[in-house]
Each structure stands twice: as C-alpha cells, then as structure tokens.
C-alpha positions as CSV (number, residue, x, y, z in Angstrom):
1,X,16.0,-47.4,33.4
2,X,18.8,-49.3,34.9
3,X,18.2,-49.7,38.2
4,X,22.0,-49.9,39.3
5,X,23.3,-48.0,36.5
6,X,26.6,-45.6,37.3
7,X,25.8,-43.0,35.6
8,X,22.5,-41.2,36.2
9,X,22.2,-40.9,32.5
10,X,21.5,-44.5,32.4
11,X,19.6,-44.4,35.8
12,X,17.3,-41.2,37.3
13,X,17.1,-39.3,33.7
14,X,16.8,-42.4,31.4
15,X,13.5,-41.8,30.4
16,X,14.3,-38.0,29.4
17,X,17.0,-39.2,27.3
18,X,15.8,-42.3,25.2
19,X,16.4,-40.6,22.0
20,X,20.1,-40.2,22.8
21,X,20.6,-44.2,22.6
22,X,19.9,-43.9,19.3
23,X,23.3,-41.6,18.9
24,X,25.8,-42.4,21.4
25,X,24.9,-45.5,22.8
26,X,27.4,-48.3,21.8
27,X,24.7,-49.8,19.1
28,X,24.2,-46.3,17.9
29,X,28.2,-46.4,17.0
30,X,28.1,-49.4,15.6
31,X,25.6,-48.5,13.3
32,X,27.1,-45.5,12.2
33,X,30.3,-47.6,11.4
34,X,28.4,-49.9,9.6
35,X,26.6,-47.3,7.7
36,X,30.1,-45.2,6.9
37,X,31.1,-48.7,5.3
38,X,27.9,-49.5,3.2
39,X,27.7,-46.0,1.7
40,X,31.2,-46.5,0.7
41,X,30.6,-49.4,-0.9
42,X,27.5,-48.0,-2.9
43,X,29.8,-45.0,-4.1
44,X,32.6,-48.0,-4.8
45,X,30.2,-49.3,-7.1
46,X,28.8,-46.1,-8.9
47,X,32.5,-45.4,-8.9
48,X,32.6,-48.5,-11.1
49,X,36.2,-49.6,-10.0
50,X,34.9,-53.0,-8.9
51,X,32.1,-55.4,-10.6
52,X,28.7,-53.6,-10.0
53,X,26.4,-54.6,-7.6
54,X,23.5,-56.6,-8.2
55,X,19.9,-55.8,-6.9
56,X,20.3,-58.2,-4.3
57,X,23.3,-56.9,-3.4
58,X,21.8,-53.4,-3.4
59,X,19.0,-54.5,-1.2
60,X,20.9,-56.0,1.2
61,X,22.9,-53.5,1.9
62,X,19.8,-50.7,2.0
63,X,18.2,-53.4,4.3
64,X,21.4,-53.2,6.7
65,X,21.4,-49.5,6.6
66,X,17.7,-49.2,7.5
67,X,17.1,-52.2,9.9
68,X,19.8,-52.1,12.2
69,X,18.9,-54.3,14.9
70,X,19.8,-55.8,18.4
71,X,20.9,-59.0,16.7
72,X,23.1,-57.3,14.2
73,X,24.7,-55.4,17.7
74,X,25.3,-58.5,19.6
75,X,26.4,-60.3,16.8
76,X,29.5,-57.3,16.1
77,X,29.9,-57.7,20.0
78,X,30.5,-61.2,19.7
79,X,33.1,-61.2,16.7
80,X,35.2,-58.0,18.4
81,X,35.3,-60.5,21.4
82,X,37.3,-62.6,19.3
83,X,39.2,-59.3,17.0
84,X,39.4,-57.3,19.9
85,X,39.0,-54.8,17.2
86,X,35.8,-53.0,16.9
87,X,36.3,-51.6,13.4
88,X,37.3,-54.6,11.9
89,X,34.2,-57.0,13.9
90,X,31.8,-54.4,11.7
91,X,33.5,-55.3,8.7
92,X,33.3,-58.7,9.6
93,X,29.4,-58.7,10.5
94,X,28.8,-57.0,7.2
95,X,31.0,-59.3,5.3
96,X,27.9,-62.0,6.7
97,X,24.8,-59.6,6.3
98,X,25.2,-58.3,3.1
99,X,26.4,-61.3,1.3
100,X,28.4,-59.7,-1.6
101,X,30.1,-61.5,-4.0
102,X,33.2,-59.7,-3.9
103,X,33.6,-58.5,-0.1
104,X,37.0,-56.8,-0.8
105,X,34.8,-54.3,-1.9
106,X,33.7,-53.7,2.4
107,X,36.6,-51.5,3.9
108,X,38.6,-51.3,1.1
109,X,41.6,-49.4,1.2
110,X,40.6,-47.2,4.2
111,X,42.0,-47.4,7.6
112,X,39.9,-47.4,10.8
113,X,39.9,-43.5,11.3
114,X,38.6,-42.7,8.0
115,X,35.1,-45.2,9.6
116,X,35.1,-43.6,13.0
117,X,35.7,-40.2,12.0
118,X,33.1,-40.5,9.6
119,X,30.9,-41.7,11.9
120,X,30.9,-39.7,14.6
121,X,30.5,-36.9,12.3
122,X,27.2,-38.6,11.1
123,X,26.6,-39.5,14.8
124,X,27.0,-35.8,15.3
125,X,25.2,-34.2,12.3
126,X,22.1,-36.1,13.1
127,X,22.0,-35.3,16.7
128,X,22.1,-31.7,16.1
129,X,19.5,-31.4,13.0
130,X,17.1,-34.0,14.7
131,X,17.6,-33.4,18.4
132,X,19.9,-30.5,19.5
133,X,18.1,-27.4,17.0
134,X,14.3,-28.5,17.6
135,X,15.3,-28.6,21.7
136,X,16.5,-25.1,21.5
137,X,13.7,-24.0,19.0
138,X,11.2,-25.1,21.8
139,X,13.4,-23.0,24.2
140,X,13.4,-20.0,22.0
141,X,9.5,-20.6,21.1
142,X,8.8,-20.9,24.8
143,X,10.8,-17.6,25.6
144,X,9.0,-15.9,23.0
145,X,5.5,-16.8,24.2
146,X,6.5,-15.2,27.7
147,X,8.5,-12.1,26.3
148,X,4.9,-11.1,24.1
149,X,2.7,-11.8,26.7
150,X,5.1,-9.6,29.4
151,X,6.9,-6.6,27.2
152,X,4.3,-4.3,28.6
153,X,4.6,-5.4,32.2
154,X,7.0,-2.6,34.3
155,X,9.9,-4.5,35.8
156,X,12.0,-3.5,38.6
157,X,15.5,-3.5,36.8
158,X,18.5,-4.6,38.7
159,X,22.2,-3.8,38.2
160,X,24.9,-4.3,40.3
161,X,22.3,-5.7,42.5
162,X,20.8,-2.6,43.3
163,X,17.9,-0.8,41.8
164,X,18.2,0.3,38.7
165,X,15.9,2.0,35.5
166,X,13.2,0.2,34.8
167,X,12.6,-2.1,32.0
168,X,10.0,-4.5,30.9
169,X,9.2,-8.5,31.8
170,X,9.3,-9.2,28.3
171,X,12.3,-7.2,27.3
172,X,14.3,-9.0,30.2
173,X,13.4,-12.4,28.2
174,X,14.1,-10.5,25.1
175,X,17.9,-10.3,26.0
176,X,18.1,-14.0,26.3
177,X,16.0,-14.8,22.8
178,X,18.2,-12.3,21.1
179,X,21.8,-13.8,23.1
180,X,20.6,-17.5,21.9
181,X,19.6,-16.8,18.8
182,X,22.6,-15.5,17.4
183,X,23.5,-19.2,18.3
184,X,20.9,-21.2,17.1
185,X,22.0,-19.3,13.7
186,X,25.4,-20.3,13.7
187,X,24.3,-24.4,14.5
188,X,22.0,-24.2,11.6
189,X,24.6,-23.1,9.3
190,X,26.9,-25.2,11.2
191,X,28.4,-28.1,8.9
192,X,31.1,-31.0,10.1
193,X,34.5,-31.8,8.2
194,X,35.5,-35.4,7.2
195,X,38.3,-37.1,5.6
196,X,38.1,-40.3,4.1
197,X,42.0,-40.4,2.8
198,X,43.6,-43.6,3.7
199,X,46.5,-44.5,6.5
200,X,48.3,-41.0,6.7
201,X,45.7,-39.0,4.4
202,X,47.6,-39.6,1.3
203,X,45.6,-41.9,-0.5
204,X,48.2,-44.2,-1.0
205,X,46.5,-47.6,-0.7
206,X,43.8,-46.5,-3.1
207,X,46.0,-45.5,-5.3
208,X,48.6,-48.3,-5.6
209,X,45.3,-50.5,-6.6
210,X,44.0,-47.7,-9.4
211,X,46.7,-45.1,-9.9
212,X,44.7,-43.9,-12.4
213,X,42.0,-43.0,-10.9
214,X,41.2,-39.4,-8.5
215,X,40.8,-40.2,-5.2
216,X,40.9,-36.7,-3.5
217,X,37.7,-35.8,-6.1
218,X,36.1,-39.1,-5.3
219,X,36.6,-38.5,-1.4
220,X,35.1,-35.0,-1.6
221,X,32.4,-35.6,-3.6
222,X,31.4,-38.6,-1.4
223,X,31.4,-36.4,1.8
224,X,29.2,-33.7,-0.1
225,X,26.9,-36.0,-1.1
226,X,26.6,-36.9,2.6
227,X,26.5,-33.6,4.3
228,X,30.3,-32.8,4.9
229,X,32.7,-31.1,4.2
230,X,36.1,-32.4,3.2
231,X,39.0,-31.8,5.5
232,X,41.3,-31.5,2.7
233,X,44.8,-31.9,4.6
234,X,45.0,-34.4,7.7
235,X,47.3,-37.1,9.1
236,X,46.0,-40.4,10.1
237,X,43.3,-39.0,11.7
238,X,40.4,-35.8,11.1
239,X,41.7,-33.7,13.8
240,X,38.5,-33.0,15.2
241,X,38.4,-29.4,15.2
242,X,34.9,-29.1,14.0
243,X,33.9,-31.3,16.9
244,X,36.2,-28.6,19.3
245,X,33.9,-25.8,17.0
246,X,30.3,-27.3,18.0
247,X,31.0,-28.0,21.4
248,X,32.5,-24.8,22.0
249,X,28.9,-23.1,20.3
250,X,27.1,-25.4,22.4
251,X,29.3,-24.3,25.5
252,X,28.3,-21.2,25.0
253,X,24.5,-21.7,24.6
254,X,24.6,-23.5,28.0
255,X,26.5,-20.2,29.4
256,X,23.4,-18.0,28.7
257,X,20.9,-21.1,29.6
258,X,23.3,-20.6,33.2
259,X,22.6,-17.1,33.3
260,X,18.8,-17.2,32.5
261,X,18.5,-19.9,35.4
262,X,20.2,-17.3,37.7
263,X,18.1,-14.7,36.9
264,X,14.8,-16.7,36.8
265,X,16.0,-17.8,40.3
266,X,16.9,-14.8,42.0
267,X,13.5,-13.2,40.2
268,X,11.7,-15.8,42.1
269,X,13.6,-15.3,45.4
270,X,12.6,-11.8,45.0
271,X,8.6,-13.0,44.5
272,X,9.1,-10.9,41.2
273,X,7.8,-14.0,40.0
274,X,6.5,-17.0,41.4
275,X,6.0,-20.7,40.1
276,X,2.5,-22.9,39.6
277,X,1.6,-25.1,42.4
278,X,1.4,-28.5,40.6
279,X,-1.0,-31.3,43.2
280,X,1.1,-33.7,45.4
281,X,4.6,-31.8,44.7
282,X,6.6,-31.3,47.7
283,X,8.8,-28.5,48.1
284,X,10.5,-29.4,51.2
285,X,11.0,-32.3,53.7
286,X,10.2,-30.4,56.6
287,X,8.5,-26.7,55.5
288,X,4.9,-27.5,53.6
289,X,4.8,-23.9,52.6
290,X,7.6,-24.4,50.3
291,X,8.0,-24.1,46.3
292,X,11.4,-24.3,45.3
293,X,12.9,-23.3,41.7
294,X,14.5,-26.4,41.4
295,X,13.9,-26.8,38.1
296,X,16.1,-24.1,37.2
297,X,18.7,-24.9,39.9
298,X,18.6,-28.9,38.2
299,X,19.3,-26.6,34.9
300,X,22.2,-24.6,36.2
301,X,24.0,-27.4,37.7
302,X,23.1,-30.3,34.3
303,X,24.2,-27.1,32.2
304,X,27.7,-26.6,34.2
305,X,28.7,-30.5,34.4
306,X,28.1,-30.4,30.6
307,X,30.4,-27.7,30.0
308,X,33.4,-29.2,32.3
309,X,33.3,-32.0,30.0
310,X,32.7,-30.2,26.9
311,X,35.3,-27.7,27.6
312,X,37.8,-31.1,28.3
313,X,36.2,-32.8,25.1
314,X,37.6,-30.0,23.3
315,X,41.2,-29.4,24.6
316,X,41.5,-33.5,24.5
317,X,40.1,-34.0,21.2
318,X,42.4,-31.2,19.1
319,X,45.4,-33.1,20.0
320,X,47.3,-36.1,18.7
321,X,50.7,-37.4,19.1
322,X,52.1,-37.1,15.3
323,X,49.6,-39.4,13.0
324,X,47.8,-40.9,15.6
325,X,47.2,-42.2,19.5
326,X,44.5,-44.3,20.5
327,X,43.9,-41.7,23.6
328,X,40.9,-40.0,21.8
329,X,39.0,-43.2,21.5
330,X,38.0,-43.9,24.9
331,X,37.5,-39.9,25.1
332,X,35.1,-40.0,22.0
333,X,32.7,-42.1,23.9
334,X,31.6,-39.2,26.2
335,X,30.7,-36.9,23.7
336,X,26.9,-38.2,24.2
337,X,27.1,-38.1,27.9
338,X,28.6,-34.5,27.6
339,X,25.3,-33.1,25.0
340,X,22.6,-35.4,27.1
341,X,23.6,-33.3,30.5
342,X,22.7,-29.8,28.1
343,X,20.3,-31.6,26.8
344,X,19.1,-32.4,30.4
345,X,19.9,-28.7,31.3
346,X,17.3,-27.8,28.5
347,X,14.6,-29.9,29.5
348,X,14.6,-28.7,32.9
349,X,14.8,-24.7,32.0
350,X,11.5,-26.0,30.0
351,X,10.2,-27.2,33.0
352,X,10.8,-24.2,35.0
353,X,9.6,-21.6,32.1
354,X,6.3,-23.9,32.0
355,X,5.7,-23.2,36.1
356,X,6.7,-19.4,35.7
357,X,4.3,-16.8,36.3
358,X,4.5,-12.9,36.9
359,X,3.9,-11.1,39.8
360,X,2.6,-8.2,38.1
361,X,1.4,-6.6,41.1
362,X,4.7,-6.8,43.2
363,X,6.6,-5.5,40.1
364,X,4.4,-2.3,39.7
365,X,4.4,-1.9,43.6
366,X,8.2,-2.0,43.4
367,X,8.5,0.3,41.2
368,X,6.1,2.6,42.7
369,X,8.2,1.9,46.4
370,X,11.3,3.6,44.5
371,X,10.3,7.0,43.7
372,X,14.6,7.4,43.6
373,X,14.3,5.8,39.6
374,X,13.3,9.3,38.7
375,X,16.6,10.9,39.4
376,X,17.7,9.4,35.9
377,X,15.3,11.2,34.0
378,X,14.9,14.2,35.5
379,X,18.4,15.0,35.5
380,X,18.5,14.1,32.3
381,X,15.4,16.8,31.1
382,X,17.1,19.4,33.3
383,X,20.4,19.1,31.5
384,X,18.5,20.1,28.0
385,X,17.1,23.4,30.0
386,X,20.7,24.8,31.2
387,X,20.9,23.5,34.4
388,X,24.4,23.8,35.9
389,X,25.6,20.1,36.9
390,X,21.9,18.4,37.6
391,X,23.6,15.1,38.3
392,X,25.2,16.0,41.2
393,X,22.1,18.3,42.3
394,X,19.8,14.6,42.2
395,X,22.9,12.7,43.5
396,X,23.3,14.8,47.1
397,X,19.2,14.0,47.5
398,X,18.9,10.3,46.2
399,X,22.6,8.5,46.4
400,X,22.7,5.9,49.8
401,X,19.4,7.7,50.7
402,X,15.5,6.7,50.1
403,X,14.2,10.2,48.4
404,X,10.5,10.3,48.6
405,X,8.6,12.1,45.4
406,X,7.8,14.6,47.4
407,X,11.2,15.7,48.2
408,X,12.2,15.3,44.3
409,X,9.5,17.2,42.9
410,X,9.6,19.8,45.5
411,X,13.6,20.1,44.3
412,X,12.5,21.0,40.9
413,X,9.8,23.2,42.1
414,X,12.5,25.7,43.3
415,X,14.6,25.6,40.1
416,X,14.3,28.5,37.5
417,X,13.2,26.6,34.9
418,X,10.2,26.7,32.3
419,X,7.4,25.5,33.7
420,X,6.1,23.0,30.6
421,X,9.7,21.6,32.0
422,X,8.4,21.4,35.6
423,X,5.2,19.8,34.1
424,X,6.6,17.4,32.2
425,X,8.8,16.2,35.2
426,X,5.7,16.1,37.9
427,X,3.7,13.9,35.7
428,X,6.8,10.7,35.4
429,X,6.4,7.8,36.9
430,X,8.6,5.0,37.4
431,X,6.3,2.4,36.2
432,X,6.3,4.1,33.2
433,X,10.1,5.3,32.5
434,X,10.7,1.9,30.0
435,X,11.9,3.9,27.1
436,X,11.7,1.8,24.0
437,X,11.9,-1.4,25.9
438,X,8.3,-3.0,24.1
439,X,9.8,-2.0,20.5
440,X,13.1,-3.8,20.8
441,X,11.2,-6.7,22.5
442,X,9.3,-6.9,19.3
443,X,12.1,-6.8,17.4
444,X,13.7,-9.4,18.9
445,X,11.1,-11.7,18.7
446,X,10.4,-11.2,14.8
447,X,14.5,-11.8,14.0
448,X,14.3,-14.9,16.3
449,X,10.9,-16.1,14.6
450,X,12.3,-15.6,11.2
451,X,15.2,-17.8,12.3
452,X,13.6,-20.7,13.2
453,X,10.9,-20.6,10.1
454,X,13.8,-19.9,7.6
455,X,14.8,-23.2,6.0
456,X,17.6,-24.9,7.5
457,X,19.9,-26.0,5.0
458,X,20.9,-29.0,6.4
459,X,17.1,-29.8,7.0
C-alpha cells in the first residue's frame, strides 16, 4: 500500500488488487509492448525475410518475454526520459537485452499503434481469461450454493414494493445466476481484434522493403496464432471497438451485480435475511447493536464508479480524429482502474454473500401474516368453475384492505360451486403457493454449471 497514494486503488484496496499490477500498472504495459515486439520478431524470423535467429538469440529473447523484471522497467523509464517516447524507449531497451545481430529486425516496419494496440489487447485478453471469468465463476458458484440450499424456503415476493405471490429464496437467486450467466457466456466466447498493418493500415512500409511478399496473410496469421482476431480494415490506429464491446458486457454484468446488492440490501432491512456476526466488527460508531450491509452497499457504489468510467472509456475510445490523435493515450491508462473498481464491486458482493443467512422463520411467518396472497389463486380456480368475474369478486374484499382467511374462505363458502372446488381452495396456503419455482431453480443452476465446466476456448 501506498500510504499517500491518490487513488484508493493504490491506497485502502491495494491489497485486494495486487494481481491487477500485473496488467495495468505501467510495468505491466511495458511488458506487454515489449512482448508485442519479441513475438514479432520470432514470426520475422520464421517468416524467414531477415537472417534467422540463432539459439542465443532465441533464448534471449524467450528470457525477456518470461523474466520481465523491475530493472528491465526502470531501465525503459530511464531511456523514455531521454526519447520522451515510450514506444520507441522499449525498442531501445530491447535493442540492449536481446543482443541481436541484426536489430532492424525489433520494430520493423510497424508504427507505434500497431505495439500498443496489440498490447492492450493482450493486456486485456489475459485479464479477462486469468482474472475477470474465474471472479465471476466464484460469484456464480457462490450464488449457486445459496439458490440449492434455499429453492424450497417460501419467500415473501415483492413487486412494486408491495406484496406480492410468493416465490422461493433460491429461485430469487436463481434470477441473478440465470441474468449473469447469459454473460459470463458471451465473455468466454468473447475474442479481441488487432491490427498490425503499418502507418495508415496499408502495409506500405512492409511492402516497399519486400513487395513480394503477403503481408495482410502474414498479419492475420500472426494475430491467430496469438489469440486475435484481425481487424481487417483500420486507419492508423485499431479503433477499439472490441474494447467499447467488453466493457459494455462488463457494464452490464455490474448492472445486475447493482441490482442483486439492492435486493440483498433491502432483504436485509426487511430482516428477511440477516448477516453473520464476525468478533470485534463494528457496525456503528455510536449504536453497538448494529450490523450493517456494508458490504453490499461498498459493492453498489465500486460497481456504479466502474460503470461511469466504463461507459466514458467506451464513448472516448471509439473515436479518432481522421488516422489518429494522441487523446486516447492518456485515456487507455484507466482501463485498469475502471475493471479493478468491478473487480472491487465483486469482491465485496462475495463478502456480503459469505455473511448472508436466511431468516426462514420470518419468511414463513410473513407469508402466513398475508392470508390476502390467496386472492390470486383462488380467483384463478373459480374462473375454471364458471364464476362470473371472480377478480373483481376477490378485488372488493382484498384490494387496500388486510382480508383475514376467515373472511376469504367464508366468501367461497357461499358460492355455488362444486364442493371438491371449495376443498381444494380451503386447504391453500400461502407458504405453499410457489408454483414451479424449485424446478426452474434447478434448471437454472444445471445451465449455469454446464457453463462454467464447459471448456473455454480461450482457456
């Protein structure tokens, strides 16, 4: 942690987000440059336009690639000091670590936005695959393990903020498991573009050294091999709309992660559920009786920052004046502030979820309390036996009123209907008027299980 740090990324929440350093710290880019320009190389030279490399060569440049250390940083740092260009101090440094022979071989041909698009896009792709996906599988696991242990538990449904059918604990998690993993789906399959084309994305320099030789296959192939997909049309710059395309998914994963933290929030406020008392916590300042949901209210409010700066990320990010401006540049360095707030907003709904616990009782009692649930279903059953207009028959007893069960059974009791009819109305309860709510809870949770164990195919 640093101790006067700005941003509370670097300061309060540094420890939750060591692992981010590794992508969007300004070593993290610099390695992801430097890597962009070493696997170029290696493709150079099984490209064989240039004299092949030797093992030494080879070694030196896998070394670089997978020892990337403090040194190598400060030493870039010190050479941009004197460039004042942070593409071309990489180049530099590389020209001294990897010791080629031929070092026209190290950025050859390309211009700086083929090396930062690139890597960002890397910076990117491995955040999601190695950070991003396994968060929100432990999100999605976590909601599952609370949706089978609850989808038989009666809940006191709420719409509009008034009462409503009932449903079940588990199927109320159920909706947010099925909502995210429609997601998480699209994130697996999700795969970047890249263009590695040259000044205006023509290809010119490369081919005014070897005109005879195909670029636009070379280019494509080399982003395959690496996990993208070739932008096959761009001006200087990739225009970023992929980047607009993920953040804009991720957006929307942080919207339901909003609306989960509401709900888990107001359910608490309602002592529908309550949290775990954890030794020496403190809930207020002042009131010792005190437990407050502030992990989900630390969610909600990491969740929404993230979004404001996503939602500017992507409206910033899709445009450029003609080939190019340098306005995106400065912009690009907050992607990783903008996913380590949702990933912050992750981490604490996991802390809430982990303090959650039913109030089974209060939930049943509720439901008992509001014998006016029953008006659904029984004017529902007396529409199937001819009753003229039963809706409006339950509606003058129940609507703005409190109804006991008395007073709704004794309605039926005077209707000329069947009496297996009557029967089956005397014996509903509220606690048990769920309807299929366990079964699609089920299902739910088998599509979203089968999502996360299906292979990934960026994996």
């Amino acid at each position: 942690m640093i101790i006067d740090a700005i941003s509370p990324l670097d300061g309060r929440y540094a420890n939750k987000l060591k692992p981010h350093r590794n992508y969007f710290s300004e070593k993290g880019l610099m390695y992801y440059r430097c890597k962009v320009e070493l696997l170029y190389v290696l493709a150079l030279d099984e490209a064989g336009l240039f004299e092949p490399l030797n093992p030494t060569e080879k070694a030196n440049i896998q070394d670089c690639i997978d020892h990337f250390t403090d040194a190598d940083y400060q030493r870039i740092k010190e050479i941009e000091s004197v460039t004042n260009h942070d593409v071309k101090a990489c180049e530099i440094f590389l020209r001294e670590r990897t010791q080629l022979r031929d070092v026209n071989m190290l950025h050859f041909a390309l211009t700086s936005e083929d090396v930062n698009n690139l890597a960002y896009n890397f910076m990117l792709k491995d955040y999601l695959e190695q950070q991003h996906l396994p968060q929100i599988e432990t999100v999605l696991n976590k909601l599952i393990e609370l949706a089978e242990q609850w989808k038989r538990i009666p809940f006191p449904s709420r719409t509009h903020g008034q009462k409503a059918s009932p449903s079940t604990a588990g199927k109320e998690f159920a909706v947010f498991i099925n909502r995210m993993t429609r997601i998480y789906k699209q994130l697996k399959q999700f795969t970047f573009l890249g263009k590695i084309n040259g000044a205006v994305g023509n290809y010119s320099a490369m081919l005014s050294a070897f005109p005879d030789y195909d670029w636009l296959s070379f280019a494509h192939a080399f982003l395959r091999k690496h996990g993208l997909e070739p932008n096959i049309c761009t001006t200087q710059i990739e225009d970023h709309d992929t980047f607009g395309t993920y953040f804009n998914w991720t957006r929307q994963l942080n919207n339901i992660i909003i609306d989960l933290d509401v709900d888990c929030w107001l359910y608490i406020s309602n002592n529908l559920f309550s949290e775990k008392v954890k030794a020496g916590e403190v809930g207020s300042s002042t009131m010792p009786h005190k437990v407050n949901p502030i992990n989900f209210e630390n969610s909600e409010g990491n969740m929404m920052l993230a979004n404001s700066m996503l939602g500017f990320l992507t409206d910033k990010l899709s445009k450029s004046r003609m080939q190019r401006d340098l306005s995106d540049s400065t912009v690009q360095r907050n992607m990783g502030s903008a996913l380590s707030y949702a990933s912050l907003g992750m981490t604490e709904l996991m802390r809430g979820l982990n303090k959650l616990k039913i109030n089974e009782s209060v939930c049943r009692q509720a439901l008992m309390d509001s014998p006016e649930l029953l008006t659904e279903p029984i004017q529902t059953i007396l529409k199937i036996v001819g009753v003229d207009d039963p809706y409006t028959l339950l509606k003058k007893i129940s609507r703005g009123q409190k109804p006991t069960r008395e007073m709704l059974m004794e309605l039926v009791k005077g209707l000329d209907i069947d009496t297996k009819t009557k029967e089956r109305i005397y014996a509903l309860e509220s606690v048990d008027y769920i309807g299929d709510a366990v079964r699609i809870c089920d299902l739910v949770i088998k599509t979203s299980k089968e999502s996360i164990q299906a292979s990934a195919v960026h994996y």
